[in-house]
C-alpha positions in Angstrom: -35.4 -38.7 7.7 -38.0 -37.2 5.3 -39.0 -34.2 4.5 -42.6 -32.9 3.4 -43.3 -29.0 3.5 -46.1 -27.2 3.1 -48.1 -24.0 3.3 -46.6 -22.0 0.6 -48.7 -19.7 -1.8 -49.4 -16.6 -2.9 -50.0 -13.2 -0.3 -49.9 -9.8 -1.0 -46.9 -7.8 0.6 -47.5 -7.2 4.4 -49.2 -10.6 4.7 -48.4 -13.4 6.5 -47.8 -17.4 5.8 -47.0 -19.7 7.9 -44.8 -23.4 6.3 -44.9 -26.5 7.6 -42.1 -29.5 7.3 -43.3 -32.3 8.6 -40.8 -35.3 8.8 -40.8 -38.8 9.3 -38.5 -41.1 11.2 -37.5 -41.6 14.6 -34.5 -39.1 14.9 -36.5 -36.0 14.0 -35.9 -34.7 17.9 -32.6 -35.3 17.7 -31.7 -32.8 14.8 -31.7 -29.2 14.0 -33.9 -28.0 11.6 -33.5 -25.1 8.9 -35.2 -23.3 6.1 -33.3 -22.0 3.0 -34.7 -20.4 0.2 -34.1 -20.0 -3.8 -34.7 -18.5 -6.3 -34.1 -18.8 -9.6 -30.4 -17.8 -10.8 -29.4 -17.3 -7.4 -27.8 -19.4 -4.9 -29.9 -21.4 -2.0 -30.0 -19.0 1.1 -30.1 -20.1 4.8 -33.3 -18.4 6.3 -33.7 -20.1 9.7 -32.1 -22.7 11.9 -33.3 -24.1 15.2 -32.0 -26.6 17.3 -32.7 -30.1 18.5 -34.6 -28.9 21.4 -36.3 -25.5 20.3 -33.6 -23.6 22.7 -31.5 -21.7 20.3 -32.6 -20.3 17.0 -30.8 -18.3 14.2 -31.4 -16.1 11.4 -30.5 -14.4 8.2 -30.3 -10.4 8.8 -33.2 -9.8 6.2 -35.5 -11.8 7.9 -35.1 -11.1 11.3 -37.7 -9.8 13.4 -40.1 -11.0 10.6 -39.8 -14.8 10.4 -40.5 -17.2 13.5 -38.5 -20.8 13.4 -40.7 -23.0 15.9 -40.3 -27.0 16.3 -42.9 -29.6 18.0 -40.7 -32.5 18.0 -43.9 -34.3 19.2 -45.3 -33.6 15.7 -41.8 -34.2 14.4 -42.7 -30.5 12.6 -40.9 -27.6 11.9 -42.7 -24.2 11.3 -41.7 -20.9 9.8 -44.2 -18.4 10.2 -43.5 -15.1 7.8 -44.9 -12.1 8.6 -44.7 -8.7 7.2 -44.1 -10.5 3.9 -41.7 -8.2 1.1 -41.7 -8.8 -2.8 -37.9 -9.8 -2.3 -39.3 -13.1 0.1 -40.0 -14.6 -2.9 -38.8 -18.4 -3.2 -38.8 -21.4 -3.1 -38.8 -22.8 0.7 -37.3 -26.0 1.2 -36.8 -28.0 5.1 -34.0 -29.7 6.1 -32.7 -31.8 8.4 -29.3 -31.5 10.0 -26.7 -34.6 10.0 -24.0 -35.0 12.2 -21.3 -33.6 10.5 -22.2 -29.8 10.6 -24.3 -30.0 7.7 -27.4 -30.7 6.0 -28.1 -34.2 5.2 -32.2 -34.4 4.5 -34.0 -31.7 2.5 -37.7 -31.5 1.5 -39.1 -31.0 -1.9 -39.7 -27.2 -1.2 -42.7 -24.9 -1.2 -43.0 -22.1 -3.7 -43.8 -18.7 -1.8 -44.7 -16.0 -3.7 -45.1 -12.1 -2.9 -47.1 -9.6 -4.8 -46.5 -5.9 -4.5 
């Protein structure tokens, strides 16, 4: 599958943005989706996951309660919609598509998200 995201830019802290991956392929529906982050220096983070059917989603503690993983597998799109944006949000975004051994086989070309105080 591949991966194009979307929606990134630039907000003021408190604002919202809401990325977009939208994927082609037939198998979309059949994989979880996630969004990690980086930035520079630092390791790739796992932000949010969500599985093949919307059901069950997860998060990293520091964006809980402020980030919303959503799927339309009739799209074959994945959302994340930031709220209550913080400085330390900061990234790169990138979408990916789950394989079937546990990990991450697919990724997108990321989305740079930036955060002014």
């Amino acid at each position: 599958v591949q991966l194009q995201a979307s929606g990134g830019g630039l907000v003021q802290a408190g604002g919202s943005l809401r990325l977009s991956c939208a994927a082609s392929g037939r198998t979309f529906s059949t994989r979880t989706m996630a969004w990690f982050r980086r930035v520079p220096e630092k390791e790739r983070e796992f932000v949010a996951a969500i599985n093949r059917n919307g059901v069950t989603t997860s998060y990293t503690d520091s964006v809980k309660g402020r980030f919303t993983i959503s799927r339309d597998n009739a799209k074959n799109t994945v959302y994340l919609q930031m709220n209550s944006l913080k400085p330390e949000d900061t990234a790169v975004y990138y979408c990916a598509a789950g394989n079937n051994v546990g990990g991450y086989g697919s990724w997108g070309q990321g989305t740079q998200v930036t955060v002014s105080s």
